[in-house]
C-alpha positions in Angstrom: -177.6 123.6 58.3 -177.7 126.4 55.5 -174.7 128.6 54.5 -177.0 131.5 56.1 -177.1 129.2 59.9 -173.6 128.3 59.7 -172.3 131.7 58.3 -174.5 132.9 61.8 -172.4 130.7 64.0 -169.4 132.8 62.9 -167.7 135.5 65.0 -167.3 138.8 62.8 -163.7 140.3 63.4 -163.2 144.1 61.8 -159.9 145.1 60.9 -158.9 148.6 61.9 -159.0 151.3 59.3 -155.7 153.6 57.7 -153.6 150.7 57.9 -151.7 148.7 55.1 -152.8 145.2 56.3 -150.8 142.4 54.8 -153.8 140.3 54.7 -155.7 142.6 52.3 -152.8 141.4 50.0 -153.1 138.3 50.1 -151.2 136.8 53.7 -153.5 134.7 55.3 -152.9 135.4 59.1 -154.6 138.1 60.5 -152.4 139.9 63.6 -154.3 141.1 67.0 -153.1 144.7 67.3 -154.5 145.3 63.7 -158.3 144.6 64.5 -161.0 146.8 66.6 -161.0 144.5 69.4 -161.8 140.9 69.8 -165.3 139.7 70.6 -166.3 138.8 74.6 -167.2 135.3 73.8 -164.3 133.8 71.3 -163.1 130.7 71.9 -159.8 129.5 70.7 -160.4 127.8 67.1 -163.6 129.6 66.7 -165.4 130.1 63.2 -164.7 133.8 62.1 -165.6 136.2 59.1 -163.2 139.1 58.6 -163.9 142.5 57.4 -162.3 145.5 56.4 -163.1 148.7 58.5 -166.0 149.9 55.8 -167.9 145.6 56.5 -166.6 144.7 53.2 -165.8 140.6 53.4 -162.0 140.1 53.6 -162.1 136.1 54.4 -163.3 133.3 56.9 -161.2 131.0 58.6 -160.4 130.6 62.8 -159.6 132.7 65.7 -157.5 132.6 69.0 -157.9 135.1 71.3 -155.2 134.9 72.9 -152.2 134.7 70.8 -150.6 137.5 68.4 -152.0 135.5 65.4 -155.6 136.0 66.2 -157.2 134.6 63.5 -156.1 132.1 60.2 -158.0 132.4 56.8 -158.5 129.4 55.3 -160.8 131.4 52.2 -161.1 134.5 50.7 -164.7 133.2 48.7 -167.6 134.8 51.0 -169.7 132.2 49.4 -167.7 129.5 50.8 -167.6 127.6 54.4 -164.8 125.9 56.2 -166.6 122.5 55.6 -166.0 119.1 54.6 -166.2 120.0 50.8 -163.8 123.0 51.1 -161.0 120.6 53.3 -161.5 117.9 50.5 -160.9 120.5 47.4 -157.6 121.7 49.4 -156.3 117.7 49.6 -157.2 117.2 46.2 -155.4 120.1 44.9 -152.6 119.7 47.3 -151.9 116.3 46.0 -152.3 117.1 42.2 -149.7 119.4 42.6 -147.4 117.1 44.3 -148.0 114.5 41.9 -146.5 117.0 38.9 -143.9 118.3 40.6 -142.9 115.4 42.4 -143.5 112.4 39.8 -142.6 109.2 40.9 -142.1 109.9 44.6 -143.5 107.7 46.6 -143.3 109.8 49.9 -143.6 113.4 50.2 -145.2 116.8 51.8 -148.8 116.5 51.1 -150.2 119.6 53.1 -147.8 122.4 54.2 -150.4 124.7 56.4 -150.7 127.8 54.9 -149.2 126.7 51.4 -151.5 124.6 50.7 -154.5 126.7 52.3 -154.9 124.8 55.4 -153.0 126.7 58.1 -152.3 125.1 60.8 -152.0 121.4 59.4 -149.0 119.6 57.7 -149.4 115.9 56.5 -146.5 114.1 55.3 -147.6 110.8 53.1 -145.9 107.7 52.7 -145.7 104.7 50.9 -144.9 101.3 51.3 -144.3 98.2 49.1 -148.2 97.2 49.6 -148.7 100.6 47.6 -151.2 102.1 49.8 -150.5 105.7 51.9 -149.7 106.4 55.3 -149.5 109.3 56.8 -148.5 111.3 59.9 -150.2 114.7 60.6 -149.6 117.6 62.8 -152.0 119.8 64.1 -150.8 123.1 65.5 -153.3 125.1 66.3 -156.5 124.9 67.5 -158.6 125.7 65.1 -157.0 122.6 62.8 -157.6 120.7 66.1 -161.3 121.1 66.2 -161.0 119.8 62.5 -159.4 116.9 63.4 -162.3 114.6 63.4 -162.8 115.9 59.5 -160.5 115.6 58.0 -159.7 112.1 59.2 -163.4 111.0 57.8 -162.1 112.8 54.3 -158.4 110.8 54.1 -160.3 107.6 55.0 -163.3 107.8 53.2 -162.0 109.5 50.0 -158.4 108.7 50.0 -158.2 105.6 51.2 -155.7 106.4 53.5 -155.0 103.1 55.4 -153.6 104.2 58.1 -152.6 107.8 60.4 -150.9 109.3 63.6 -151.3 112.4 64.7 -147.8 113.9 66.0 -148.8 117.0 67.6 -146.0 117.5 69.9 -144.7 120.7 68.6 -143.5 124.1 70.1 -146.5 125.6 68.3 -149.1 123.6 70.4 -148.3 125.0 73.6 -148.4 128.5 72.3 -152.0 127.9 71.1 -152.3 126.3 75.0 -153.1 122.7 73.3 -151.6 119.4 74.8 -149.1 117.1 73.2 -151.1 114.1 71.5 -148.5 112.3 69.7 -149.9 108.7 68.6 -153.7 108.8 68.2 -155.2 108.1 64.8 -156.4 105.3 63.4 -155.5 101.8 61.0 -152.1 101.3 63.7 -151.9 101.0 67.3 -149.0 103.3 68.4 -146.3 100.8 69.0 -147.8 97.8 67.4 -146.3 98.9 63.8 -142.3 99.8 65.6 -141.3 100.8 61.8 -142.5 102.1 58.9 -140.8 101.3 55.2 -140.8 103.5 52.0 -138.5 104.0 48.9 -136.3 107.3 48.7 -135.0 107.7 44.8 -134.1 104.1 44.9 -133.0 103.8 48.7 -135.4 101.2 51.2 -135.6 103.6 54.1 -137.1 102.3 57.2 -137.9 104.8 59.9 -140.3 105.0 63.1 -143.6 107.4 63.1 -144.0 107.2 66.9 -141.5 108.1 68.2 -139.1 109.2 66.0 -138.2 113.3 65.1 -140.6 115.6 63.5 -143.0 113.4 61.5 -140.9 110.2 61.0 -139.5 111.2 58.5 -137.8 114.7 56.6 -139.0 114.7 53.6 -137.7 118.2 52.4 -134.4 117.2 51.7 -135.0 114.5 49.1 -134.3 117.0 46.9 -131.3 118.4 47.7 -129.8 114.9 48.2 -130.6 113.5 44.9 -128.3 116.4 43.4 -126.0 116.7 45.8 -125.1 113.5 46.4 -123.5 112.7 43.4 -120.6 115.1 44.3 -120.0 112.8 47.6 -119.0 110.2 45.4 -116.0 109.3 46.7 -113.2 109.1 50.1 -114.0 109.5 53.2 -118.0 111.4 54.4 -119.3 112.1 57.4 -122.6 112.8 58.2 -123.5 114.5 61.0 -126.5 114.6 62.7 -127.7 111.7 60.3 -130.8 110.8 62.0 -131.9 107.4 60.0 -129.0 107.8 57.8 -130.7 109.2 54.6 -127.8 111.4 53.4 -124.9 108.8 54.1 -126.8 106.2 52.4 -127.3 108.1 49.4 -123.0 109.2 49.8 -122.6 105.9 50.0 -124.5 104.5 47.2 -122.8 107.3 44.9 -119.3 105.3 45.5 -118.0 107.2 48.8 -115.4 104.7 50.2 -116.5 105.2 53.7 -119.2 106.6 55.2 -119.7 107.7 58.9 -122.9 108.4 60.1 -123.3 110.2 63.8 -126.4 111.1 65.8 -126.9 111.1 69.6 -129.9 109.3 69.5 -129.9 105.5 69.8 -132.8 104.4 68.3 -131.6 106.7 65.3 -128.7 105.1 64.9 -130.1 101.3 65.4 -132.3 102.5 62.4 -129.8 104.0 60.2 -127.6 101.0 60.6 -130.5 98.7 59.5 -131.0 100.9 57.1 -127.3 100.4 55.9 -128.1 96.5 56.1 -131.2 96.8 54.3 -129.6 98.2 51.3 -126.2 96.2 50.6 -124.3 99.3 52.0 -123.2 98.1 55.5 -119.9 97.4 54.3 -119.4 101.4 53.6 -121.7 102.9 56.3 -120.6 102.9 60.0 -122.6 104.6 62.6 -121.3 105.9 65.5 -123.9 107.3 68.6 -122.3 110.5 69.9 -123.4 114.2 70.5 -122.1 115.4 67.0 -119.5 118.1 68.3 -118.1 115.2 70.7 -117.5 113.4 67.6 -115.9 116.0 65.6 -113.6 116.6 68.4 -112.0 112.8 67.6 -111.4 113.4 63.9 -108.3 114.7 62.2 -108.2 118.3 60.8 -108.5 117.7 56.7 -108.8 114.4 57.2 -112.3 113.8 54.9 -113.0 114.0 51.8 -116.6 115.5 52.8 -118.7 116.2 55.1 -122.8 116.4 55.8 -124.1 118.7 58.2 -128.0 119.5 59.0 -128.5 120.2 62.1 -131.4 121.0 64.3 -133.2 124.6 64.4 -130.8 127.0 66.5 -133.3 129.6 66.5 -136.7 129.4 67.3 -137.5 133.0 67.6 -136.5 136.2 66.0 -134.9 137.0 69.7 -132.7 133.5 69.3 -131.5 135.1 65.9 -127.8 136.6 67.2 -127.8 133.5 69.6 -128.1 130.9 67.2 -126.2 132.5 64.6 -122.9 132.3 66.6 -124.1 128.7 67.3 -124.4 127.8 63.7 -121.2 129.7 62.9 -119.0 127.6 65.9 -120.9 124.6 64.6 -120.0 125.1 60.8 -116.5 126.3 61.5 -115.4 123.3 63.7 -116.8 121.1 60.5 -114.5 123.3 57.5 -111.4 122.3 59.5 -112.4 118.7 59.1 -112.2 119.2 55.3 -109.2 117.9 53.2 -108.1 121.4 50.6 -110.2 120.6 48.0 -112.8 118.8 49.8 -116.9 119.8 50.0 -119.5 120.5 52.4 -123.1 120.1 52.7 -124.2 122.7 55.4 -128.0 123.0 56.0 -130.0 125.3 58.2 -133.9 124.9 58.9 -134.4 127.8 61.1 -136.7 130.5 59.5 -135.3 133.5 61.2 -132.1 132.5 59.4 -132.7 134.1 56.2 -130.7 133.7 53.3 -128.2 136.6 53.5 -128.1 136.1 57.0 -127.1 132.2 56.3 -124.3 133.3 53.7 -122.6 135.3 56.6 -122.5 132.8 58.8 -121.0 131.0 56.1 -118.5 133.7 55.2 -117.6 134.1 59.0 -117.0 130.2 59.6 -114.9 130.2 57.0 -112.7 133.0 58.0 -112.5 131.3 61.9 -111.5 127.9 59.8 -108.7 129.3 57.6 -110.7 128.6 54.3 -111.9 129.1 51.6 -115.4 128.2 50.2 -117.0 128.2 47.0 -120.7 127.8 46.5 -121.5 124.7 44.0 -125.1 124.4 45.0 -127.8 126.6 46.8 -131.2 125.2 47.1 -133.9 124.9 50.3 -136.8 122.3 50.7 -138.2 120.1 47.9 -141.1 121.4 45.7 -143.5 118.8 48.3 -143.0 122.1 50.1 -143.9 125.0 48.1 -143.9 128.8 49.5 -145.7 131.5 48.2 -144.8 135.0 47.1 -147.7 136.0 49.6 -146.5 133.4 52.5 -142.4 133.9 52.9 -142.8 132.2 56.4 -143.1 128.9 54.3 -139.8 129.2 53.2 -137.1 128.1 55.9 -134.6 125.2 54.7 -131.3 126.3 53.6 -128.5 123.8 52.0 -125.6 125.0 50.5 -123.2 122.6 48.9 -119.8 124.1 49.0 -115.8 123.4 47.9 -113.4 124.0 50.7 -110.1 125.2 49.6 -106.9 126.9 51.5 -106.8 130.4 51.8 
């Protein structure tokens, strides 16, 4: 098929004229009040060209008709086609950049949608002692969906990926009216490989890609943890909502005396304390499987020496935002009290809505409902595996703020 067929194929989407459209500057979604109207026949994850109002070429990318997002650009180049060769350029460059800004990692972000020119897709890579990458992939729309098929072909074929999963269970897939699909892929038999294994800045972490949270794995707090962690060094941590036990572990092997680790789900905490096994560290790590505010109710006021808290997203839209504010504000007060005078915190947030200003007044109000004082040591968000650009703010949504605790 020539460019000229496939560029044929395409449904033509005009944007409306006398408005300041954020994709003319360089935002890649494309919203459905700002268009003339949306053609008869579109399908969701149909091939679309967009223009301006005077039919000057704005990008090509994918439509849904019926969501607000109606259509995704994945170029801006009218002499280019969402084809195998344009996917494979965004992998390469995806992974080039990963490999400078994350040297010697061994697991990381590889595609984060929109950053990375792909919207819709995230693939998190992994590594294990046979050297060779794994990954887990999330489609979450449906015009990544009907990519699917490619872009397994170019992981295979080019980058000798050995094996995948595809874990599209998310929220997103039901607003795009897709199923959940979690397990298919290829190399693996869901369930015939329980765990996977890779190294974390010196730590063996074993995890499960099935079904386990998010991708398997978090990879965007790496890190935070690897400069963090050397101000847990010592006393008494707890880590709540550990998951596998990634920030204890690294508590731990920094010379804190004793580590808790606490998450409600079993086979998190059957991992986590393999994990502690796997890595000499039993003998500081204890896991305990409990709703985390359950938990907190059982410890002492001041009685640590630190605390670890990264809890899920509270807010999942910008109508949860006063909601899960006073939800992260209860959560984060209960855990201050916890704190010896003196003591530190790790409090994380990854709900975008929660902005930054809007994260350091929770902060400022949990502290004033826990009698203390805190001091910020450390701000930072996700790991440069996921990078957000000045044109794509919705890319930026972790927050972790290490902070000193002292009496009022």
């Amino acid at each position: 098929m020539t460019e000229v067929e496939a560029s044929q194929l395409e449904h033509r989407l005009v944007l409306r004229s006398g408005r300041r459209h954020r994709v003319l500057r360089g935002h890649p979604w494309v919203f459905s009040n700002q268009l003339e109207g949306l053609p008869d026949a579109l399908v969701a994850g149909d091939a679309v060209q967009v223009v301006d109002s005077a039919g000057a070429f704005v990008g090509r990318g994918y439509a849904h008709p019926n969501t607000l997002i109606a259509a995704r650009l994945l170029t801006r180049d009218p002499d280019v086609l969402v084809e195998d060769r344009l996917i494979e350029e965004r992998l390469v460059t995806a992974l080039a950049l990963r490999e400078r800004v994350c040297p010697g990692r061994r697991s990381f972000r590889w595609v984060h949608g929109e950053a990375d020119g792909l919207p819709g897709l995230v693939i998190d890579r992994f590594e294990g002692a046979d050297g060779r990458p794994r990954v887990v992939l999330v489609a979450n729309t449906a015009g990544m969906e009907r990519l699917r098929p490619r872009i397994e072909g170019i992981l295979r074929e080019r980058f000798d990926v050995m094996a995948g999963f595809w874990k599209c269970d998310s929220r997103g897939r039901a607003l795009e009216g897709l199923p959940d699909d979690a397990g298919s892929g290829w190399g693996v038999e869901a369930g015939s490989e329980p765990a996977w294994c890779t190294e974390d800045d010196g730590l063996s972490i074993q995890f499960e890609p099935h079904g386990g949270q998010k991708t398997g794995l978090f990879l965007d707090m790496w890190d935070n943890r690897r400069h963090m962690s050397p101000a847990l060094a010592s006393g008494r941590v707890l880590d709540l909502f550990s998951y596998v036990g990634q920030w204890g572990l690294h508590a731990a092997r920094a010379g804190a005396t004793e580590v808790v680790c606490v998450d409600r789900s079993q086979a998190a905490c059957a991992m986590a304390s393999q994990n502690a096994e796997r890595n000499g560290l039993a003998g500081q790590v204890t896991v305990a499987c409990a709703p985390c505010e359950d938990y907190l109710a059982t410890v002492r006021d001041g009685s640590l020496d630190a605390v670890i808290c990264d809890p899920p997203s509270f807010i999942r839209s910008k109508k949860h935002l006063s909601r899960g504010s006073a939800a992260y504000r209860t959560l984060f007060a209960r855990v201050l009290r916890k704190v010896r005078p003196g003591g530190l915190a790790v409090l994380a947030s990854c709900s975008y809505h929660l902005n930054e200003e809007r994260f350091e007044r929770v902060l400022t109000e949990a502290a004033k409902w826990a009698n203390c004082r805190l001091s910020v040591i450390r701000r930072a968000g996700q790991a440069p595996c996921h990078p957000v650009p000045l044109w794509f703010p919705e890319a930026r949504y972790l927050k972790c703020w290490l902070v000193s605790v002292d009496v009022l």
